[in-house]
Biotite code that builds the C-alpha atoms (Angstrom):
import biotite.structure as struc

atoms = struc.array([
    struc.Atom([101.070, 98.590, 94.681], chain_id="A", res_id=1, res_name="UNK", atom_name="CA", element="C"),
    struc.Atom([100.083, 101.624, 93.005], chain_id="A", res_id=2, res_name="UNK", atom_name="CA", element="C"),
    struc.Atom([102.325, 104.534, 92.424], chain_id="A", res_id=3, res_name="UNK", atom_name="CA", element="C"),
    struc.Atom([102.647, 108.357, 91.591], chain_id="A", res_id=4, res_name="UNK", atom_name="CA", element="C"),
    struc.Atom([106.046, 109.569, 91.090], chain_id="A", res_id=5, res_name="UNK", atom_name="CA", element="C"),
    struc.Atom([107.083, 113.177, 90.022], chain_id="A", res_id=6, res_name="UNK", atom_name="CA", element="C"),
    struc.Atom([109.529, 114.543, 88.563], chain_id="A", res_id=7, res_name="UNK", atom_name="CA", element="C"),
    struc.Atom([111.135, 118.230, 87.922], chain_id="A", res_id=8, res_name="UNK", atom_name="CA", element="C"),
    struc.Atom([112.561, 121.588, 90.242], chain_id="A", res_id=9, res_name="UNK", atom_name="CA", element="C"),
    struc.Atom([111.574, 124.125, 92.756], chain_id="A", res_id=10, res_name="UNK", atom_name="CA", element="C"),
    struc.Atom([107.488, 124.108, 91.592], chain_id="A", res_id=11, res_name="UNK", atom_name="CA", element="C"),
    struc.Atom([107.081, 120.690, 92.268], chain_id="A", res_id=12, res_name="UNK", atom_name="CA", element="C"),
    struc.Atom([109.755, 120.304, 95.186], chain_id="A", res_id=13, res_name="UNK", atom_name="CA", element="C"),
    struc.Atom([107.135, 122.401, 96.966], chain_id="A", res_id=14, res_name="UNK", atom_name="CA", element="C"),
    struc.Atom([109.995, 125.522, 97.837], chain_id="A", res_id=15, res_name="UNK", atom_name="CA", element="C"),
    struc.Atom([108.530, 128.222, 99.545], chain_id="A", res_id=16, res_name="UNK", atom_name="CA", element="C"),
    struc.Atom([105.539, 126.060, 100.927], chain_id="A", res_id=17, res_name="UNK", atom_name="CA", element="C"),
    struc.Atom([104.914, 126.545, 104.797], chain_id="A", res_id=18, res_name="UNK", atom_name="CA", element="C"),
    struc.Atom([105.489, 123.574, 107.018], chain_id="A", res_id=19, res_name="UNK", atom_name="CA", element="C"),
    struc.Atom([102.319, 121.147, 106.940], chain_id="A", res_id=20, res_name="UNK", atom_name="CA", element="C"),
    struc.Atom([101.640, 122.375, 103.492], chain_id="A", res_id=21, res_name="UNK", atom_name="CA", element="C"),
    struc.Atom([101.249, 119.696, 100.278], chain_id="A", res_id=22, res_name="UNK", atom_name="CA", element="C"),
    struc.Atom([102.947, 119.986, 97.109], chain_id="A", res_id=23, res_name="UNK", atom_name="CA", element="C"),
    struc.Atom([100.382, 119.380, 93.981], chain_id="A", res_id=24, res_name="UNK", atom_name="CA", element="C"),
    struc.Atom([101.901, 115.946, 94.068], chain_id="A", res_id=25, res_name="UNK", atom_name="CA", element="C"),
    struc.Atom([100.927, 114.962, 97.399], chain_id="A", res_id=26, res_name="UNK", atom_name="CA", element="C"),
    struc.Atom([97.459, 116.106, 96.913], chain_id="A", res_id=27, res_name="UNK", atom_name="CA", element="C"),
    struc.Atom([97.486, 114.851, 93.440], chain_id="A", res_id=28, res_name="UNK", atom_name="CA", element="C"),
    struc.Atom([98.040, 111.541, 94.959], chain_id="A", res_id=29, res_name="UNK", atom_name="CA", element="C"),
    struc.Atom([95.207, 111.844, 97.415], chain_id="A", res_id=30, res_name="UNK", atom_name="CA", element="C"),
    struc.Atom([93.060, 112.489, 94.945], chain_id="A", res_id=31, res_name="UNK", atom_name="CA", element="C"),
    struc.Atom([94.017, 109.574, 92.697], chain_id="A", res_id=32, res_name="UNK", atom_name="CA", element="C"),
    struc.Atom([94.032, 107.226, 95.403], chain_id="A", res_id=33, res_name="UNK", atom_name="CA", element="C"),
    struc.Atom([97.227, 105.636, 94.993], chain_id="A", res_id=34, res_name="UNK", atom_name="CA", element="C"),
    struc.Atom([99.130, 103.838, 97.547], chain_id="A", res_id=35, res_name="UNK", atom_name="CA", element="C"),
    struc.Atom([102.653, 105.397, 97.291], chain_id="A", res_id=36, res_name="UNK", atom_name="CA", element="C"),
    struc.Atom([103.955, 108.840, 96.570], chain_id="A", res_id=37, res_name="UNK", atom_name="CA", element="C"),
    struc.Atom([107.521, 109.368, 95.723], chain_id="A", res_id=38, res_name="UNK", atom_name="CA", element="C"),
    struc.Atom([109.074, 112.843, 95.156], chain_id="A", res_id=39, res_name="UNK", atom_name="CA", element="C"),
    struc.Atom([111.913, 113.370, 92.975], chain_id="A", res_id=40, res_name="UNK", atom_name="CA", element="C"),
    struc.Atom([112.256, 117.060, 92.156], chain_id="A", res_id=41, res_name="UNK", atom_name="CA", element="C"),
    struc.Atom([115.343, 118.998, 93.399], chain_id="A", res_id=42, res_name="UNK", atom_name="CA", element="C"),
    struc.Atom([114.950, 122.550, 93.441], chain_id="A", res_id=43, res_name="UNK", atom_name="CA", element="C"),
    struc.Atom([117.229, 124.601, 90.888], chain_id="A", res_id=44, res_name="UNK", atom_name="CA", element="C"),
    struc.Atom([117.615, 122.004, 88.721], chain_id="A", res_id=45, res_name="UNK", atom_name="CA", element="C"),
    struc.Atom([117.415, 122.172, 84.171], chain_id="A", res_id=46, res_name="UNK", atom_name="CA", element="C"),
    struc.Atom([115.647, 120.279, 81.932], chain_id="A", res_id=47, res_name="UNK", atom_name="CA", element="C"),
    struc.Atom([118.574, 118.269, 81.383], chain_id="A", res_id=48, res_name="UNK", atom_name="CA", element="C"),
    struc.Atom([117.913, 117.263, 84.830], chain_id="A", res_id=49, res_name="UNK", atom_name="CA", element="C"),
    struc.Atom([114.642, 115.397, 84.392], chain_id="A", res_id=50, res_name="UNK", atom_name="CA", element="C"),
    struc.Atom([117.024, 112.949, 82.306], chain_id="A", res_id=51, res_name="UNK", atom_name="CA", element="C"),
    struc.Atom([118.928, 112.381, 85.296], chain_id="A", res_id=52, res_name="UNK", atom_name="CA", element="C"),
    struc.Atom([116.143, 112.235, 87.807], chain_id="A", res_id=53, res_name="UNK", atom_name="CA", element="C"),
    struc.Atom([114.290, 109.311, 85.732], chain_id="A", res_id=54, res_name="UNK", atom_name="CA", element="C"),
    struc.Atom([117.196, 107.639, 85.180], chain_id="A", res_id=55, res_name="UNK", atom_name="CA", element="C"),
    struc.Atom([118.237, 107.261, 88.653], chain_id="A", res_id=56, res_name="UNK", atom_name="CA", element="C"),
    struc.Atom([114.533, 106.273, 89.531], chain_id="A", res_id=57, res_name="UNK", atom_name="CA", element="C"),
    struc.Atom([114.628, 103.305, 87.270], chain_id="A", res_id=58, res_name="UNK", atom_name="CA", element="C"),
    struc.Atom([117.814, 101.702, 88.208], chain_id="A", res_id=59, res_name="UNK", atom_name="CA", element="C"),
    struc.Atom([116.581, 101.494, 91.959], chain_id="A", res_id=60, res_name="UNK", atom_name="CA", element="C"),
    struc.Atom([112.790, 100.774, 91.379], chain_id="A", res_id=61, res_name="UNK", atom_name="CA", element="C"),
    struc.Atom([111.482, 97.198, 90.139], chain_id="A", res_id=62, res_name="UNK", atom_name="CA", element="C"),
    struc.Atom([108.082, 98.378, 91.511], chain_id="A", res_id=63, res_name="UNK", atom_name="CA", element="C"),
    struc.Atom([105.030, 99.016, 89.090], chain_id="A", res_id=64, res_name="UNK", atom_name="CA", element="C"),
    struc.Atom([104.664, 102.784, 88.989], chain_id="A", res_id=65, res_name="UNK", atom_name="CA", element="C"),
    struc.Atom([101.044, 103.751, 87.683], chain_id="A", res_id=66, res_name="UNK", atom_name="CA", element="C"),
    struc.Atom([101.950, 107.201, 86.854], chain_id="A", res_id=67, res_name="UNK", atom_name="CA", element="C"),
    struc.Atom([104.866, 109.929, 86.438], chain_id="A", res_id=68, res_name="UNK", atom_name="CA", element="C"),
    struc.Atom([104.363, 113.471, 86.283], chain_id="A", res_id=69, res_name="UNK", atom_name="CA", element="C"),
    struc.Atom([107.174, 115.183, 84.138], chain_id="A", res_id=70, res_name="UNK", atom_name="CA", element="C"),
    struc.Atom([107.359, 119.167, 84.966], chain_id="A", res_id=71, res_name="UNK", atom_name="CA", element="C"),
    struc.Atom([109.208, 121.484, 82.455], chain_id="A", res_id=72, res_name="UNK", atom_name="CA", element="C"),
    struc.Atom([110.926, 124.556, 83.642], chain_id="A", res_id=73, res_name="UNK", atom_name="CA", element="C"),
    struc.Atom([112.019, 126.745, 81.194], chain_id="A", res_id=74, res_name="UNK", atom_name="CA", element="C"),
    struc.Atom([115.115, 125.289, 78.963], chain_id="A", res_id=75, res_name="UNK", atom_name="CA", element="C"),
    struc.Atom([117.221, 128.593, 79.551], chain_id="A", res_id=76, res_name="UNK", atom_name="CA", element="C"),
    struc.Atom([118.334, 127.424, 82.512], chain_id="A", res_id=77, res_name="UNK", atom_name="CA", element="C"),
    struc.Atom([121.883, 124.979, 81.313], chain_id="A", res_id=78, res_name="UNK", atom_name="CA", element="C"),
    struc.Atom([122.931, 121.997, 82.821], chain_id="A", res_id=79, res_name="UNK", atom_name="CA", element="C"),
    struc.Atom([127.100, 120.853, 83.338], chain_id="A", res_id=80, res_name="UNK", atom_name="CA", element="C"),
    struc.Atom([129.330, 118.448, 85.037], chain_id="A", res_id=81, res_name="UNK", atom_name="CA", element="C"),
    struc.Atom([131.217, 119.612, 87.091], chain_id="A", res_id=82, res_name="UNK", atom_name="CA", element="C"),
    struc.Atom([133.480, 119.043, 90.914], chain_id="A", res_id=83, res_name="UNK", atom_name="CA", element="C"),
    struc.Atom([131.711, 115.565, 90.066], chain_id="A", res_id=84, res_name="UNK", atom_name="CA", element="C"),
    struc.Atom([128.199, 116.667, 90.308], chain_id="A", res_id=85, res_name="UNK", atom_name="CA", element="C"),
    struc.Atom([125.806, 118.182, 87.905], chain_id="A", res_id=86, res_name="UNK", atom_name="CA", element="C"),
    struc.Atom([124.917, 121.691, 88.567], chain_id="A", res_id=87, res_name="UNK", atom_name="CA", element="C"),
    struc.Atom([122.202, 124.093, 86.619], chain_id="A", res_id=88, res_name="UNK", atom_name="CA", element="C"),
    struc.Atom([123.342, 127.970, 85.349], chain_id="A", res_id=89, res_name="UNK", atom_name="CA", element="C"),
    struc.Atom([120.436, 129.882, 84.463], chain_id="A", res_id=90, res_name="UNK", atom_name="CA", element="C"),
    struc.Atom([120.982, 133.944, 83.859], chain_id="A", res_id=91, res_name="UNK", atom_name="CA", element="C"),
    struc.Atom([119.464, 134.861, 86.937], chain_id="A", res_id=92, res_name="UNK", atom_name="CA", element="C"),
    struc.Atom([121.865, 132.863, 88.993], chain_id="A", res_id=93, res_name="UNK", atom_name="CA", element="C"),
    struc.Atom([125.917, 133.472, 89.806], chain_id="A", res_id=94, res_name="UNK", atom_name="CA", element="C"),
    struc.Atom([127.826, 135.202, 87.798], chain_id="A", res_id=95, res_name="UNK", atom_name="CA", element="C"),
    struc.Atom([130.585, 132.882, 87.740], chain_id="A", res_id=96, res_name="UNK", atom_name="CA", element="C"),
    struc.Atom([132.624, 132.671, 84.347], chain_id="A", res_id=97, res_name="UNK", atom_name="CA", element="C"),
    struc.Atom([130.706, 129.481, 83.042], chain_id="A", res_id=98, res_name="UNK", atom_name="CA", element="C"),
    struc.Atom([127.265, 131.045, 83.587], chain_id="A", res_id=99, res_name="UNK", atom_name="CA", element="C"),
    struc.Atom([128.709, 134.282, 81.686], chain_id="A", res_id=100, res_name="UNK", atom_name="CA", element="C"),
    struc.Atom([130.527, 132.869, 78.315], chain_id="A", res_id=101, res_name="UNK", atom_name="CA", element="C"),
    struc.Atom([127.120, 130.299, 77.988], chain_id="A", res_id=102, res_name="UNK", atom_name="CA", element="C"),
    struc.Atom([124.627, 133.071, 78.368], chain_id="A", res_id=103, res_name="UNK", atom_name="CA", element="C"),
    struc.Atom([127.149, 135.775, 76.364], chain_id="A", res_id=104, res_name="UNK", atom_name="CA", element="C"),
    struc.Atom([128.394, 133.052, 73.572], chain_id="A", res_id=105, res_name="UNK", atom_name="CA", element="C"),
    struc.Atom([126.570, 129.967, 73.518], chain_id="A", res_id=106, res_name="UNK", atom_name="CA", element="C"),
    struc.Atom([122.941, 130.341, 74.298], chain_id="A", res_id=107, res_name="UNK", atom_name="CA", element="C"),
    struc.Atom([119.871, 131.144, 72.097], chain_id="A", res_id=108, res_name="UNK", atom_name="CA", element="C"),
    struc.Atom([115.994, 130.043, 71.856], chain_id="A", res_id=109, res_name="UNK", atom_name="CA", element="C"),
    struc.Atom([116.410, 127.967, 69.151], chain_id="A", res_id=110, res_name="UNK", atom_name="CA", element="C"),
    struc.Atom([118.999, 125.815, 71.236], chain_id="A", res_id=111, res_name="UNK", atom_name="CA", element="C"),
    struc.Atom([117.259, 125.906, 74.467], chain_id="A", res_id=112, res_name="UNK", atom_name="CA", element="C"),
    struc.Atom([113.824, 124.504, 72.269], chain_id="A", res_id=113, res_name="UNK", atom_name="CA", element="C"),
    struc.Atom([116.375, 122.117, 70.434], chain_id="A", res_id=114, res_name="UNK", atom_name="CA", element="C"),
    struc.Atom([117.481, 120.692, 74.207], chain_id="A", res_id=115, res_name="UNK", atom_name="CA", element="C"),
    struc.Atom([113.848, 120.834, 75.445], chain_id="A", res_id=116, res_name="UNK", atom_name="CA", element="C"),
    struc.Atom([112.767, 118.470, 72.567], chain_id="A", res_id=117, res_name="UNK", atom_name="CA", element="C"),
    struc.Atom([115.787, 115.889, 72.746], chain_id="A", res_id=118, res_name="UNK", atom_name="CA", element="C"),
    struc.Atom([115.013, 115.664, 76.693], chain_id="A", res_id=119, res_name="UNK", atom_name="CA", element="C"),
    struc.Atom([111.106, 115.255, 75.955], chain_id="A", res_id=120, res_name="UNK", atom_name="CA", element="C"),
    struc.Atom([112.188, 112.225, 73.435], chain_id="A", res_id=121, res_name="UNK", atom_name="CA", element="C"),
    struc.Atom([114.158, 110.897, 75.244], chain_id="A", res_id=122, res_name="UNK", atom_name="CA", element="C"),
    struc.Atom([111.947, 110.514, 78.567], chain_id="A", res_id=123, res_name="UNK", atom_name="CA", element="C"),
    struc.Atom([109.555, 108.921, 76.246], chain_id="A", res_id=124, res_name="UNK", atom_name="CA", element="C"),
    struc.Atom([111.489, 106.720, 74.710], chain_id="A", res_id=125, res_name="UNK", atom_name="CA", element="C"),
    struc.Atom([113.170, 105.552, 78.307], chain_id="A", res_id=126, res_name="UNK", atom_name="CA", element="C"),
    struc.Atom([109.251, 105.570, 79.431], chain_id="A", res_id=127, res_name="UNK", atom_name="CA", element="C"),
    struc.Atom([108.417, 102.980, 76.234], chain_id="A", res_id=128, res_name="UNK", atom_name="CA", element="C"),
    struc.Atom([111.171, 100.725, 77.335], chain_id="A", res_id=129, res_name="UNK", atom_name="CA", element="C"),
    struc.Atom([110.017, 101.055, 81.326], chain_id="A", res_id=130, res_name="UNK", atom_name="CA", element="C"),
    struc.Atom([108.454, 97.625, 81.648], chain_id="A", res_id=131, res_name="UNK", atom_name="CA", element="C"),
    struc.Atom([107.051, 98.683, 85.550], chain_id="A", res_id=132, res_name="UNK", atom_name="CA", element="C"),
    struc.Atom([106.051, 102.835, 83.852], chain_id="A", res_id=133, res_name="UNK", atom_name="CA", element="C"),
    struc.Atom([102.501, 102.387, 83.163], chain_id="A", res_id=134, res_name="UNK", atom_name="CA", element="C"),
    struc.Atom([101.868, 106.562, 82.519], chain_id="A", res_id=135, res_name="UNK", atom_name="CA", element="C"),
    struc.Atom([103.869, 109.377, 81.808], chain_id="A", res_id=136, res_name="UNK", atom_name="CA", element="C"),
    struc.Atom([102.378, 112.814, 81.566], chain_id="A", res_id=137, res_name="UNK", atom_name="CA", element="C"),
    struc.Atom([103.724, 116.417, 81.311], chain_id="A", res_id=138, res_name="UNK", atom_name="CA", element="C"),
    struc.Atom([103.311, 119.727, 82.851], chain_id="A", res_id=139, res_name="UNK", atom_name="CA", element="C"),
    struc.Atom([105.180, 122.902, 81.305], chain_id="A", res_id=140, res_name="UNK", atom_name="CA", element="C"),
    struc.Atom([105.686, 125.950, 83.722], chain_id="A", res_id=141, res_name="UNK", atom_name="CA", element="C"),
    struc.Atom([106.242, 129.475, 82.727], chain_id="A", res_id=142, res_name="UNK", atom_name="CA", element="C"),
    struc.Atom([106.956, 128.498, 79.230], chain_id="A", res_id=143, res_name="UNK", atom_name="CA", element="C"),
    struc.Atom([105.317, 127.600, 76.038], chain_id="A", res_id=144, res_name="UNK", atom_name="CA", element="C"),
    struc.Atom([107.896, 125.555, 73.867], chain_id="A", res_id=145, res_name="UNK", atom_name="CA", element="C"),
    struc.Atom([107.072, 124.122, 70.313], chain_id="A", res_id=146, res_name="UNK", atom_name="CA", element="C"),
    struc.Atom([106.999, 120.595, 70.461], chain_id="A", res_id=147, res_name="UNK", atom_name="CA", element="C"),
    struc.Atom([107.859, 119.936, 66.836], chain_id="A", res_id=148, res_name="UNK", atom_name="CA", element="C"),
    struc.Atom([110.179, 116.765, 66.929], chain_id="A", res_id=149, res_name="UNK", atom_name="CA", element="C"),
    struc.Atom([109.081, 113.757, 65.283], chain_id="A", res_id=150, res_name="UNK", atom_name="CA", element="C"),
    struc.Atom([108.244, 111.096, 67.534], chain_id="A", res_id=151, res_name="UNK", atom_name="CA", element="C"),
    struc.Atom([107.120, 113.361, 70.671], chain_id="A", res_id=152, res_name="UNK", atom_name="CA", element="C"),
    struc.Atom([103.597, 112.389, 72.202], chain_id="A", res_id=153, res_name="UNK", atom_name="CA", element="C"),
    struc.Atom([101.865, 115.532, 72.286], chain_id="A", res_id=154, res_name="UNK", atom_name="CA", element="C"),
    struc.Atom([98.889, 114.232, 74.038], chain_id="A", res_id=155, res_name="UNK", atom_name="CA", element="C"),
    struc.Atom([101.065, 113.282, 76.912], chain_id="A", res_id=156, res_name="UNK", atom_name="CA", element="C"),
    struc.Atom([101.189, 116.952, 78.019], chain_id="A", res_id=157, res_name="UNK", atom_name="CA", element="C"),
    struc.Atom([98.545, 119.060, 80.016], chain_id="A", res_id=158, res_name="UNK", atom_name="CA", element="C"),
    struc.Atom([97.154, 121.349, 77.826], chain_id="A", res_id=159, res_name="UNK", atom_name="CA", element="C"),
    struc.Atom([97.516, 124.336, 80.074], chain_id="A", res_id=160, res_name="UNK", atom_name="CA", element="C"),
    struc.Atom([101.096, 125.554, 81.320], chain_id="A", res_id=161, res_name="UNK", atom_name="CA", element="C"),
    struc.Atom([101.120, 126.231, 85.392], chain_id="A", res_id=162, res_name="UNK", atom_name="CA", element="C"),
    struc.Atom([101.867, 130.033, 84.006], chain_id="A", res_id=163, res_name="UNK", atom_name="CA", element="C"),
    struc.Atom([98.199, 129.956, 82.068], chain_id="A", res_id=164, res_name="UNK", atom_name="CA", element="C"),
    struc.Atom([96.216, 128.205, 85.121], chain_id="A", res_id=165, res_name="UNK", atom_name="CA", element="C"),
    struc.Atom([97.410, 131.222, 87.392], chain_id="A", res_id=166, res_name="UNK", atom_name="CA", element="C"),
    struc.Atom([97.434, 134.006, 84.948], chain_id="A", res_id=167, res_name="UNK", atom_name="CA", element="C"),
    struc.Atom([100.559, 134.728, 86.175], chain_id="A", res_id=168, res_name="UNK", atom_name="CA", element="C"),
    struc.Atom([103.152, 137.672, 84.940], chain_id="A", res_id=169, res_name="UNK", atom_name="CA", element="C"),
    struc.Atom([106.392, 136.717, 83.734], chain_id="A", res_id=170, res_name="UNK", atom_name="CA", element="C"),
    struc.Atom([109.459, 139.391, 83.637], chain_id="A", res_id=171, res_name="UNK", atom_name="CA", element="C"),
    struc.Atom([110.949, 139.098, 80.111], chain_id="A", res_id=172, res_name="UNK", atom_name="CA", element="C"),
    struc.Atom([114.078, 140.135, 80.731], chain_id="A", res_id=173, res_name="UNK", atom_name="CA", element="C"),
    struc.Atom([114.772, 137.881, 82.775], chain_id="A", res_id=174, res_name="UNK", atom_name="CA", element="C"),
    struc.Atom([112.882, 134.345, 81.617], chain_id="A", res_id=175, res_name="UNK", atom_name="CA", element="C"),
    struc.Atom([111.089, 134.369, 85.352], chain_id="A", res_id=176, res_name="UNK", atom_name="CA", element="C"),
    struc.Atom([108.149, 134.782, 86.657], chain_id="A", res_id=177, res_name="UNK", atom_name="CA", element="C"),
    struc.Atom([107.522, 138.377, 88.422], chain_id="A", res_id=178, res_name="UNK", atom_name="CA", element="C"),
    struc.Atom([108.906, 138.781, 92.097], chain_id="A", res_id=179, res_name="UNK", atom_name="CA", element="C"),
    struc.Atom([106.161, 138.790, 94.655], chain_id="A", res_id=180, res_name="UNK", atom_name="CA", element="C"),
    struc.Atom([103.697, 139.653, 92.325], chain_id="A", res_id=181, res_name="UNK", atom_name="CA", element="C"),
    struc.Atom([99.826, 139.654, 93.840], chain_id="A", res_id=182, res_name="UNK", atom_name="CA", element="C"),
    struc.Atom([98.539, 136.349, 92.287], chain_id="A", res_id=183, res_name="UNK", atom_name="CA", element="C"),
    struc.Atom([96.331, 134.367, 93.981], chain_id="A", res_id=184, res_name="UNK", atom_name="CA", element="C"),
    struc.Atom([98.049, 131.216, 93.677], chain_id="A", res_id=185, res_name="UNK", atom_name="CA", element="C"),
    struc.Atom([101.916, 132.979, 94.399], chain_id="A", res_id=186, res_name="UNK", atom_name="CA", element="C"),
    struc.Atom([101.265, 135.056, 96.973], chain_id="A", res_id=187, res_name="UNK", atom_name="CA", element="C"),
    struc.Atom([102.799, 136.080, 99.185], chain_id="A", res_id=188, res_name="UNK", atom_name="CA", element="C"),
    struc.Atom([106.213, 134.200, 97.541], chain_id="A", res_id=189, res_name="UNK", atom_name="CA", element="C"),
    struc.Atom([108.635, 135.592, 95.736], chain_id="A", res_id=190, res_name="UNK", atom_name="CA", element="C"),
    struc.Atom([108.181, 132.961, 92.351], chain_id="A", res_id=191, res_name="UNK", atom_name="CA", element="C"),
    struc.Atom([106.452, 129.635, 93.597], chain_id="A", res_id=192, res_name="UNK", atom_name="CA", element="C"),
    struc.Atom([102.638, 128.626, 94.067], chain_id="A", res_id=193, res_name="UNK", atom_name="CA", element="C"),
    struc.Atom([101.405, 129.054, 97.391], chain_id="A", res_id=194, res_name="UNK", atom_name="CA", element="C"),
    struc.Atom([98.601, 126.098, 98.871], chain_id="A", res_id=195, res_name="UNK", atom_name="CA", element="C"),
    struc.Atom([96.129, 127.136, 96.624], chain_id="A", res_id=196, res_name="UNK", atom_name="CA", element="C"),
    struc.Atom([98.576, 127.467, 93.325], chain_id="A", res_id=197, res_name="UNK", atom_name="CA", element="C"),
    struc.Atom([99.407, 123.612, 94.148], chain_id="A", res_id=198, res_name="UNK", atom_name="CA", element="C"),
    struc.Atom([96.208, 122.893, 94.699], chain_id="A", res_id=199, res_name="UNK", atom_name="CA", element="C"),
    struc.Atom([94.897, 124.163, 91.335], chain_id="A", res_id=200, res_name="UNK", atom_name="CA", element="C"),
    struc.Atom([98.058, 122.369, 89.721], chain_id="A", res_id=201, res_name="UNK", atom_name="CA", element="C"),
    struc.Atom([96.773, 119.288, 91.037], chain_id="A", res_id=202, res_name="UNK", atom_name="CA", element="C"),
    struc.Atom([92.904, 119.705, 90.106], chain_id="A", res_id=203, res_name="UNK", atom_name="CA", element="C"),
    struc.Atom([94.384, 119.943, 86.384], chain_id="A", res_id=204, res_name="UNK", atom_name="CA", element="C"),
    struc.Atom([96.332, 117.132, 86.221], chain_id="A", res_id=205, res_name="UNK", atom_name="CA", element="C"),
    struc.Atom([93.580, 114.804, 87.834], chain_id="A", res_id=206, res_name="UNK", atom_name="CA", element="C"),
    struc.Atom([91.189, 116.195, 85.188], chain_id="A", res_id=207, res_name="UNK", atom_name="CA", element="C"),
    struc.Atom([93.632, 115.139, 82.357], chain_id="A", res_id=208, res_name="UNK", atom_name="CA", element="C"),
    struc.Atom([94.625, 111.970, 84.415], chain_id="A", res_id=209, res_name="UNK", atom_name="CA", element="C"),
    struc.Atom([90.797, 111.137, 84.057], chain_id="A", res_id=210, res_name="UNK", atom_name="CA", element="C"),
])
């Protein structure tokens, strides 16, 4: 059986779609032809998360998966333990006392492109022992990290972030994409791609799938 699994947050969870809408996986799928979709994106989750996601995949899957989509939100955005769950603190989110001392004392580019690296080696290196993984590809959002580690597959990810294939604003202050800003492919949401943003999304990634 063939199979298209993605992984990531919000953008690929499909938030802020209307009802009967398709996320750039499912139509992704369609266009590939394969026989089973599985979604594994949780909205408002890090880039720690992916880590998680994968992990979780593989210890309930023996199935041969042709093909996993890895998308990268921006590495501000922190990921803890805690009330036995993990949970994500990004600047823009409560303003609990964690999310304050990380963003106040702890955080900085060069440790959020540090974390983004480690995560990227890692899901490669849990893809190369996959013996069911066939593909693993990767999308970056609204950011454009440096891939610099040694051992990370750069021609695993799709040359184009989502940000550059909808020429889309991004507020600086606050690591996020403009608020309802009139885009094409966002509007009329408040950050995510509409139909035709996931639609685009999914046109590029069958282009560098072929």
């Amino acid at each position: 059986m063939s199979r298209l699994v993605v992984f990531g947050d919000s953008w690929p969870a499909g938030v802020e779609l209307n009802p009967g809408e398709k996320t750039f996986g499912e139509i992704l799928h369609e266009k590939l032809g394969t026989q089973e979709f599985i979604n594994c994106s949780q909205e408002g989750t890090s880039i720690d998360h992916l880590l998680i996601q994968l992990k979780e995949y593989m210890s309930r899957t023996k199935f041969l998966t042709d093909t996993v989509v890895f998308f990268i939100t921006n590495p501000i955005r922190y990921m803890l333990h805690q009330d036995n769950e993990w949970r994500t603190i990004r600047p823009t989110g409560d303003k609990s006392h964690n999310t304050k001392f990380y963003y106040e004392h702890l955080q900085s580019d060069e440790l959020d492109n540090h974390r983004a690296n480690i995560t990227v080696l890692a899901l490669q290196k849990m893809i190369q022992s996959s013996e069911t993984i066939v593909k693993d590809i990767y999308l970056e959002g609204w950011t454009k990290i440096n891939w610099t580690y040694p051992g990370i597959d750069k021609r695993k990810f799709v040359p184009k972030t989502a940000l550059e294939m909808f020429q889309a604003k991004m507020n600086t202050s606050t690591n996020e994409l403009v608020k309802y800003q009139n885009n094409p492919y966002i509007y009329p949401n408040k950050y995510h791609p509409n139909q035709k943003g996931h639609q685009l999304i999914a046109e590029e990634l069958y282009e560098f799938l072929k």
